[in-house]
C-alpha positions in Angstrom: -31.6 -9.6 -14.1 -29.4 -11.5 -15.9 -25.8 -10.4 -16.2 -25.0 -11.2 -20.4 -21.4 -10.9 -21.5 -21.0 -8.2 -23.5 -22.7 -6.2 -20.1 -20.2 -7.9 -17.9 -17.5 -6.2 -20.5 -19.0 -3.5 -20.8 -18.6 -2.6 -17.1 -15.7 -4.4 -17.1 -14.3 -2.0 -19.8 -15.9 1.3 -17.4 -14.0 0.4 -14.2 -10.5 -0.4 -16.2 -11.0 3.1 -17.8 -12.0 4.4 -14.4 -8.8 3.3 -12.8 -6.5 4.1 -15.5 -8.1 7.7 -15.7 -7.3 8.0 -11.9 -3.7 6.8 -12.1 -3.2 9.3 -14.6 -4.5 12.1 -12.4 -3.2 11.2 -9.3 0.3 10.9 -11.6 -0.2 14.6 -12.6 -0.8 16.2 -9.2 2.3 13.9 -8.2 4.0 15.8 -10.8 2.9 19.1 -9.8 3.9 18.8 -6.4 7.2 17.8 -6.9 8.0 20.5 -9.1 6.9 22.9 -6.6 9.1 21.0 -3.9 12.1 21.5 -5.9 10.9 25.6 -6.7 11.0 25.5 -2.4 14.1 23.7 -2.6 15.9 26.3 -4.7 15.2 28.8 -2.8 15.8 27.2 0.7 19.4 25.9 -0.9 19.4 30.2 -1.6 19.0 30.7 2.0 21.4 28.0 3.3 24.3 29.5 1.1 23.1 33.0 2.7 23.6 31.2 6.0 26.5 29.9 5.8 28.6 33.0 4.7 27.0 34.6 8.0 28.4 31.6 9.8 32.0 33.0 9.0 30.7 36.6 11.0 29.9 34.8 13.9 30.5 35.5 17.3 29.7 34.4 20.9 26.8 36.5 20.5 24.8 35.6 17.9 25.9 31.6 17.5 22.8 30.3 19.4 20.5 32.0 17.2 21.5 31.3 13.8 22.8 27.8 15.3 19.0 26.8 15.3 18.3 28.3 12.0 20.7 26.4 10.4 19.5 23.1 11.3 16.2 24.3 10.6 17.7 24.8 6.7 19.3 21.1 6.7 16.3 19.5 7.8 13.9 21.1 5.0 16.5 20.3 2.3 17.6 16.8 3.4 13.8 15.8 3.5 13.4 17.4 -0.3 16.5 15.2 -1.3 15.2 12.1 0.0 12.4 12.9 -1.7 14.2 13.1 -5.0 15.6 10.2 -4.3 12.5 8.4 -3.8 11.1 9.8 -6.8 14.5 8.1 -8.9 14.3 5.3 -7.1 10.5 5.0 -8.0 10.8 6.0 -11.7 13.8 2.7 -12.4 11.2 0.2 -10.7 8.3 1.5 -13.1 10.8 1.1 -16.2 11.9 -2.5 -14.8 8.7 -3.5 -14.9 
């Protein structure tokens, strides 16, 4: 079989839509996970604030246990805010571009 032109473009023209239809998916889930990272985020930065007034009750008794919670809170919301700022970082390279 002999491979003409116009059927070299034509697949040609089928795999560039192919990848530029699964960019744009893979852009959309990217999209929807974010937004519910940042839905989590809200309501862990809730939670942190909840937290950190009980910090001010504390007491010999009780400091072990909500010691550990807290630094369960930071490390959820400092990995959400790296991710913002990945996601920043990310969006100024695609516009330099």
């Amino acid at each position: 079989m002999k491979l003409t032109n116009s059927k070299f473009l034509l697949i040609l023209a089928v795999v560039i839509i192919g990848f530029g239809i699964g960019i744009y998916l893979q852009d959309l889930k990217h999209k929807e996970s974010t937004e519910a990272a940042w839905k989590a985020n809200r309501y862990n930065l809730e939670r942190f604030n909840q937290i950190r007034e009980y910090t001010g009750k504390m007491n010999a008794a009780n400091w072990r246990r909500m010691r550990d919670s807290i630094s369960q809170e930071l490390d959820s919301f400092m990995i959400l805010r790296f991710r913002k700022e990945m996601d920043s970082l990310n969006k100024i390279e695609k516009a330099g571009d």
